[in-house]
C-alpha positions, -999 to 999 in steps of 0.1 A, spaced: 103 894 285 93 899 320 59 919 309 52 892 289 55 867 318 44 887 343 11 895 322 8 855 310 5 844 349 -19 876 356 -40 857 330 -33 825 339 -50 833 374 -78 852 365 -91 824 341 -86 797 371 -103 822 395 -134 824 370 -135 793 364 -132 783 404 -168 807 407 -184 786 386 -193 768 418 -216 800 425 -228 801 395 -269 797 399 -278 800 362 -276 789 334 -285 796 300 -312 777 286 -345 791 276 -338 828 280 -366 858 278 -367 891 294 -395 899 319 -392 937 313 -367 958 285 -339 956 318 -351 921 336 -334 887 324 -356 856 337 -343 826 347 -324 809 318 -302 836 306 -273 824 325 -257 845 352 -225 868 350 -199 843 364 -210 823 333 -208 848 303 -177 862 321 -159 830 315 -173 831 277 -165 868 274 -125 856 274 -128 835 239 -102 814 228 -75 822 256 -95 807 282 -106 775 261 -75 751 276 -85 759 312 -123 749 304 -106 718 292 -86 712 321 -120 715 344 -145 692 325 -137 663 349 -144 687 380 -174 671 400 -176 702 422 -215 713 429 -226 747 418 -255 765 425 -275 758 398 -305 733 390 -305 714 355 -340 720 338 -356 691 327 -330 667 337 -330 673 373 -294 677 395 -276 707 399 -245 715 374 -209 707 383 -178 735 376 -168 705 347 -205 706 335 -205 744 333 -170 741 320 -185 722 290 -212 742 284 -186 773 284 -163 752 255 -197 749 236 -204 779 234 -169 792 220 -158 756 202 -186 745 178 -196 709 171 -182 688 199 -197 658 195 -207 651 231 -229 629 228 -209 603 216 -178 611 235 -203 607 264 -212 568 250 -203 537 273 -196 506 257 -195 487 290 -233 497 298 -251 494 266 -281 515 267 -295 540 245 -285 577 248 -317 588 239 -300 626 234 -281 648 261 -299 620 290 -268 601 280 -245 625 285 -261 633 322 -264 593 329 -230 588 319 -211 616 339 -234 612 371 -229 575 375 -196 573 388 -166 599 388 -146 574 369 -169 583 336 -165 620 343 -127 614 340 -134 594 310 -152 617 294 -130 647 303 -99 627 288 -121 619 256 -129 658 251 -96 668 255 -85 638 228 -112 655 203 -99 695 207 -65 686 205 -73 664 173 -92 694 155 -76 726 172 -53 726 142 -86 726 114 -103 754 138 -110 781 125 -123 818 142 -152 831 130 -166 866 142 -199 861 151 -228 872 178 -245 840 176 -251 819 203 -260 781 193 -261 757 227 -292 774 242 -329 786 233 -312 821 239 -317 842 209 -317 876 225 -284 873 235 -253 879 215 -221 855 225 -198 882 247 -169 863 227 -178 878 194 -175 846 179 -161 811 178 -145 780 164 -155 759 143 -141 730 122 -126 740 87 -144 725 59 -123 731 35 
């Protein structure tokens, strides 16, 4: 019983201790090529990133616990401008290794009706005010914890939330909802 504790709380603090580097975290994936056969480019993501993605499902609740964290990392947010928060890379994390969140709309404001025009909502909504971020944070949480029971595991090297098909998801695999 004591291993088991003792190796639950080793755990415990290396996921919070990746997940507190995210704030040196300088890139991430997007559009990702290599310049050479051993060179990434920019848009590959760096290693704090995939590190945290590497742990698959055990580190998915302490993603989910850091959405809402407006803490500044290092790196810039092509084509929407702004530099990525630890709860924006969190997210990104979760969506690589939880399929189908629906961020968009959990990212929707009824109180300042205007159109999302795809993942510009999302940044409009979570930079306005802190108050969304927490909002929206409290909404993902609400949406695992509905479906975590219909998730299912499947084993899989595909990566889906980026332009980054030479690289295989260090989680070999992820959830998605059961359709069954």
């Amino acid at each position: 019983m004591m291993w088991l504790t003792s190796s639950f709380c080793q755990s415990k603090r290396e996921f919070e201790w990746i997940i507190d580097n995210f704030a040196n975290v300088e890139d991430m994936p997007y559009i990702c090529d290599r310049i050479d056969n051993s060179e990434w480019a920019v848009g590959c993501g760096d290693s704090i990133f995939w590190d945290a993605v590497s742990q698959g499902r055990e580190i998915i609740p302490y993603l989910l616990e850091r959405i809402c964290d407006s803490t500044q990392s290092k790196a810039y947010v092509p084509n929407f401008g702004g530099i990525y928060t630890v709860g924006d890379i969190s997210l990104v994390a979760l969506q690589m290794l939880v399929w189908d969140i629906p961020v968009l709309e959990l990212a929707e404001d009824p109180n300042h009706p205007e159109p999302r025009n795809g993942y510009w909502g999302y940044w409009k909504y979570v930079r306005r005010n802190h108050e969304n971020r927490v909002k929206f944070g409290e909404r993902v949480i609400a949406w695992y914890e509905s479906k975590k029971d219909h998730l299912v595991w499947i084993e899989s090297g595909e990566i889906r939330e980026c332009d980054c098909g030479i690289l295989e998801n260090p989680a070999g695999g992820h959830f998605e909802i059961n359709k069954q």
